[in-house]
C-alpha positions in Angstrom: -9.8 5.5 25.3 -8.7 2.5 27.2 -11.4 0.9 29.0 -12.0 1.8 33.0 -11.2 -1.2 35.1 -14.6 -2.3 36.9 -14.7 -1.6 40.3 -14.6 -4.6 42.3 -15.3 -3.7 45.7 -18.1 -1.6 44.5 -19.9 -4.9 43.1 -19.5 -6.5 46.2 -21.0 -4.0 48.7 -24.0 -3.9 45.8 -23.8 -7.6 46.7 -24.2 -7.4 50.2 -27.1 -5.0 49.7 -29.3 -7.3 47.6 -28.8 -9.9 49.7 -29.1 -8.2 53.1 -32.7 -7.0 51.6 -33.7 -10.0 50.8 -33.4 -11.5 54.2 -35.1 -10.6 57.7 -35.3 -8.9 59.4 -34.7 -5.9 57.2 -35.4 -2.6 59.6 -36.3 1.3 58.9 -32.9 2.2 59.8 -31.3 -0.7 57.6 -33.4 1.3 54.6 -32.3 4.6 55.3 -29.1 3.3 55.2 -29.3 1.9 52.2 -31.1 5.0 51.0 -28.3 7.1 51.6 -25.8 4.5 50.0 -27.7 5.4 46.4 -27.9 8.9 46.9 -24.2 8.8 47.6 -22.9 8.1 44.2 -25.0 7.4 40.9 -22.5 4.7 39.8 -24.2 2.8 43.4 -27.4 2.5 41.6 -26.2 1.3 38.7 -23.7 -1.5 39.8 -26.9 -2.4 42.2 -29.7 -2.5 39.3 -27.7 -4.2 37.5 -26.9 -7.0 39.6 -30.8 -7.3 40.4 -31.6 -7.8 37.0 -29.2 -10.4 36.8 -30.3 -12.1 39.7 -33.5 -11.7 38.1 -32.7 -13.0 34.7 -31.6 -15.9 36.5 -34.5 -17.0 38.2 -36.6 -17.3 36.0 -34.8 -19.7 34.0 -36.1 -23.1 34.2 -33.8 -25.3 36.2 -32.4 -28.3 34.3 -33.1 -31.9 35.4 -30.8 -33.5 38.3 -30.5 -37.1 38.9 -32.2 -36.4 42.5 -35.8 -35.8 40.9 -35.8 -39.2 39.7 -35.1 -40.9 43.0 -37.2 -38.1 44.6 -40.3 -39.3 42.3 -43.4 -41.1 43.7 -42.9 -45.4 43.9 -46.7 -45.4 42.7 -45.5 -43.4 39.0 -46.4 -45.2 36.0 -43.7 -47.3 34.3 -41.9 -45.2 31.9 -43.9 -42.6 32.9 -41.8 -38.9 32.3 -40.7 -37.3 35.4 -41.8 -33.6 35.4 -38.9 -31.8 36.3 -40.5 -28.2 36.6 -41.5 -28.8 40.4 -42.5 -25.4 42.2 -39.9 -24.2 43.8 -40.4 -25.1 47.8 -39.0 -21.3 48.8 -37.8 -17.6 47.4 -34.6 -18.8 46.3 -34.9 -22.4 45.7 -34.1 -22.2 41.9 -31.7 -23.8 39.6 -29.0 -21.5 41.3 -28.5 -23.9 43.6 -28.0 -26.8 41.1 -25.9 -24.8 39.3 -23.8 -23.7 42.1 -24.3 -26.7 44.7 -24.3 -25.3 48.4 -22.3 -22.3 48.2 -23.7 -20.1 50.5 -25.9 -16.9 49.1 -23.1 -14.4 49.3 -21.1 -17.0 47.3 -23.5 -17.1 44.8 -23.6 -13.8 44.3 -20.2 -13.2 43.6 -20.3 -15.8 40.8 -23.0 -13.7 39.5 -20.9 -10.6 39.8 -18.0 -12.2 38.1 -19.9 -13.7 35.5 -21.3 -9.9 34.7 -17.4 -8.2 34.7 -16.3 -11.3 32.9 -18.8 -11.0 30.2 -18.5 -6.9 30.3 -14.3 -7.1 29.4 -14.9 -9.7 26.6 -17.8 -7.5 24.6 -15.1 -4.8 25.2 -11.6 -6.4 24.7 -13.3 -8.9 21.5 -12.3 -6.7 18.1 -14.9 -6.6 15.7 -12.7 -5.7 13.1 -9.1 -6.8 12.3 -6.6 -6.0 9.9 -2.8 -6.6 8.8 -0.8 -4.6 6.4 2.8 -5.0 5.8 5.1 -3.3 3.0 8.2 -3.6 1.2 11.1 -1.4 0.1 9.9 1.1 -2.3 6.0 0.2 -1.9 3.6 2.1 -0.3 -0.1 0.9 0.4 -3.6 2.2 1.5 -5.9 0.6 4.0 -9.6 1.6 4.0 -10.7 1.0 7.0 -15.2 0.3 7.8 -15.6 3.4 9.7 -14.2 5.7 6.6 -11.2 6.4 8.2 -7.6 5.5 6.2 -3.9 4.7 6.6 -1.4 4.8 4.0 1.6 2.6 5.0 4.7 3.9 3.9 7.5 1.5 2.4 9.4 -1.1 4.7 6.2 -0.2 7.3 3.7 -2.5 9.7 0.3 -1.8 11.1 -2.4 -4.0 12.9 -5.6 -2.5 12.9 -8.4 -3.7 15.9 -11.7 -2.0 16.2 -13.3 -2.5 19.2 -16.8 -1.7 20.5 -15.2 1.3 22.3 -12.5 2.6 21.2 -10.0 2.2 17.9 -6.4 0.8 18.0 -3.4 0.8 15.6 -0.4 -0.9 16.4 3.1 0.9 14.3 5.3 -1.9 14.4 7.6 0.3 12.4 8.1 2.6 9.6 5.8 5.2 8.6 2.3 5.7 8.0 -0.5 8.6 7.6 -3.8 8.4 9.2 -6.8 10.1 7.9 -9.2 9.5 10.7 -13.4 9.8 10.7 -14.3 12.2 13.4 -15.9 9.6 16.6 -15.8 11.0 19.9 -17.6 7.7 21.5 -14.5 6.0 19.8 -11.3 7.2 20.3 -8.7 6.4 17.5 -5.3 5.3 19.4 -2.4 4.7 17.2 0.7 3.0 19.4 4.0 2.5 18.3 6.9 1.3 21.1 6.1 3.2 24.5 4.6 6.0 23.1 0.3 6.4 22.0 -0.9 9.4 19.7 -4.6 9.6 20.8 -7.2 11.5 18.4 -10.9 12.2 17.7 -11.2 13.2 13.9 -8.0 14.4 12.2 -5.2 13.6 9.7 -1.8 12.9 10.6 1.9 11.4 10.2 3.2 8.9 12.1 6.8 8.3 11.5 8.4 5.2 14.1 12.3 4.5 13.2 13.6 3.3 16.6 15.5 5.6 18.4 13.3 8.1 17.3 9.3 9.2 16.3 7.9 11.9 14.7 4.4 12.8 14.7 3.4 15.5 12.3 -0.8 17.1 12.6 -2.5 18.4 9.3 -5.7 18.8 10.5 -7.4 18.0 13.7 -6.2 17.9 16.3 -4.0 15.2 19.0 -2.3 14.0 21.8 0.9 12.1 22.5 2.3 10.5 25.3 6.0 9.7 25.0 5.6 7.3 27.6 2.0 5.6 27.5 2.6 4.0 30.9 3.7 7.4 32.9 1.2 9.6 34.7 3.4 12.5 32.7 0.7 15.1 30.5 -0.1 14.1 27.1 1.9 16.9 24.6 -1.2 18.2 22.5 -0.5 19.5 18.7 -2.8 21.0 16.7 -3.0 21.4 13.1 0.5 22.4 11.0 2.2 21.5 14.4 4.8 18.4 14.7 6.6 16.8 17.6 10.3 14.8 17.5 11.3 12.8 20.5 14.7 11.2 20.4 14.4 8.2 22.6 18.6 7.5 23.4 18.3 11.4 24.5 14.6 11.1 26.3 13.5 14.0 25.0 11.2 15.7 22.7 10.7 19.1 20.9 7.8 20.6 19.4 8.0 22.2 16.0 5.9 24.6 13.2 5.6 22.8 10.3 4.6 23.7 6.7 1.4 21.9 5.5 3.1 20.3 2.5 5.7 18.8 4.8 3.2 16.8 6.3 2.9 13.4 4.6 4.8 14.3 2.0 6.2 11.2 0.7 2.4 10.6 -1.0 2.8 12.5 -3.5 6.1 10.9 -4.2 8.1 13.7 -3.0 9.7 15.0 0.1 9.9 18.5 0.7 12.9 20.3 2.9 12.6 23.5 3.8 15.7 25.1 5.9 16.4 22.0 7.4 19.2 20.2 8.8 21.3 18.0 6.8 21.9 15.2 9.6 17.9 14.9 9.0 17.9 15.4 5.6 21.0 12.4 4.5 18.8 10.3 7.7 15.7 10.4 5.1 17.1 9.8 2.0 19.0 7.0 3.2 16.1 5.6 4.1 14.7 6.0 0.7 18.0 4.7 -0.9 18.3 1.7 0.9 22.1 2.5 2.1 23.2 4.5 4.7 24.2 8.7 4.0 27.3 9.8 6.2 28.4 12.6 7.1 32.0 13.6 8.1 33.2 16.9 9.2 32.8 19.9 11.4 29.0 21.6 11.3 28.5 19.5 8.5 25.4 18.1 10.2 23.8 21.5 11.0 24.1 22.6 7.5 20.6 23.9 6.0 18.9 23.1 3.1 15.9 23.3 1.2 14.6 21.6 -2.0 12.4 19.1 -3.7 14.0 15.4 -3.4 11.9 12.3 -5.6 11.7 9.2 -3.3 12.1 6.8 -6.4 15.7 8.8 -7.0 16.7 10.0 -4.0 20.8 10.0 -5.2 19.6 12.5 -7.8 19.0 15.2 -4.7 22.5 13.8 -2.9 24.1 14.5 -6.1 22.8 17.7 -6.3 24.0 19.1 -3.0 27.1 20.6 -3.9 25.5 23.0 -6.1 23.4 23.9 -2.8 25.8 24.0 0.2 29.9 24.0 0.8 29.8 20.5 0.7 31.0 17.0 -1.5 29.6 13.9 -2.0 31.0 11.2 -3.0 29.1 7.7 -3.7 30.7 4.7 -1.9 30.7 0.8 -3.5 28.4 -0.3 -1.9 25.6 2.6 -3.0 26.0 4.6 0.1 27.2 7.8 0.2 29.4 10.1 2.4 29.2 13.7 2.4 31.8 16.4 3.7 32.5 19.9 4.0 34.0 21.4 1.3 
């Protein structure tokens, strides 16, 4: 959950309030107004406690020394005797404020006070309290265990940041692939973002995949929300468990798909399962696991179906084998790649 922008305006009528009480001549209809403005929203009350025990906490600090108490102090002092700079203050508001803040006027003041709260609100709540980096190569995969008990396995040739902050939880996909197995914290939303797009949970695991044009988010348990477009007003798309979601970016737009459990995640077990699917996305994942690109030439070729069991530490040993599955050849290319076309 992203944090709510104070509200600015609201601070400074809760201002104007406190200070307009504090001054005379303060009249039965002047309280019933103010009366009314509490009743009228509970946030009023708030915003306005709050600033009075500011204003509070600030008074009764001790003001520090100024230059002027020494000129101020008596011609008949002792030599070297210590000026006592804790005076009484001559009047209600006659604190250290006013050394502080020179002669602004009160309304002035207050404002400083009010910023001083906000600005001290969005650092406790934009200051991480926990960091991480995690970056992997080709053919590596790695596990992040993170303080709350949640997890992230990072796929190969993938990039995460990690920032906890007092509110809310974020992950930032810089690319590749990764699943999440996320520790169940309503008071702390877990937001993982990758380009434009944000997958928002609770408690849940799940598959993030991020290979620009494209993203894939496939739900095992749990379940979560995804905006395509993290800056639109546009409804989230919610999944639920066995339930993925494909958006093609160059096309702007998205489908929603069943999925098998084992297909979600699969590549942790060191496998990647296929079941009926489509050859353009089947030659698109093993290339990636190959290193080199998989083409495909020929009518249909691409909406072929297949299903099988491919090894991501020999994924040629699957391409090999596809002839024996589908009308098709393939034929391995110098350079390692390989192109594949109806037979």
């Amino acid at each position: 959950m992203t944090a709510p922008t104070p509200n600015v305006e609201l601070h400074e009528t809760a201002a104007e309030w406190f200070l307009h009480r504090r001054e005379a001549p303060w009249t039965p209809a002047d309280e019933t107004a103010f009366t009314e403005w509490l009743a009228a929203d509970p946030a009023h009350r708030l915003v306005y406690d709050k600033l009075a025990r500011t204003w509070d906490d600030f008074d009764h600090v001790r003001r520090p020394a100024l230059a002027a108490d020494i000129g101020a102090t008596s011609l008949d002092a002792p030599a070297r005797q210590p000026v006592d700079t804790a005076r009484p203050s001559p009047g209600p508001r006659r604190h250290w404020l006013g050394a502080l803040f020179g002669s602004l006027p009160a309304p002035a003041i207050a404002t400083a006070c009010i910023a001083l709260v906000v600005g001290g609100w969005f650092a406790w709540d934009n200051i991480p309290r926990y960091s991480a980096e995690l970056a992997t190569a080709h053919g590596r995969t790695e596990q992040l265990a993170l303080p709350d008990g949640s997890s992230i396995l990072l796929n190969m040739d993938s990039q995460v940041q990690v920032r906890y902050y007092p509110r809310r939880r974020e992950v930032r996909l810089g690319r590749g692939e990764a699943f999440f197995r996320v520790e169940a914290g309503p008071e702390r939303p877990f937001i993982v973002r990758t380009g434009n797009s944000e997958v928002r949970v609770v408690g849940t695991a799940f598959n993030v995949r991020a290979v620009p044009p494209g993203l894939s988010v496939k739900v095992l348990e749990g379940e979560v929300e995804v905006r395509i477009n993290a800056s639109s007003k546009q409804a989230p798309v919610r999944l639920a468990a066995r339930q993925g979601l494909l958006f093609d970016q160059a096309g702007s737009r998205y489908q929603t798909t069943p999925l098998l459990a084992e297909t979600v995640g699969d590549w942790r077990d060191g496998q990647l399962v296929f079941r009926r699917s489509r050859l353009a996305e089947v030659a698109e994942e093993l290339g990636r696991y190959l290193g080199q690109p998989v083409e495909l030439h020929g009518k249909d070729v691409a909406d072929l179906r297949v299903s099988g069991y491919a090894a991501t530490r020999a994924p040629q040993a699957f391409l090999e084998s596809l002839p024996d599955l589908l009308p098709v050849r393939v034929q391995r290319q110098g350079d390692g790649g390989y192109v594949i076309t109806r037979r």
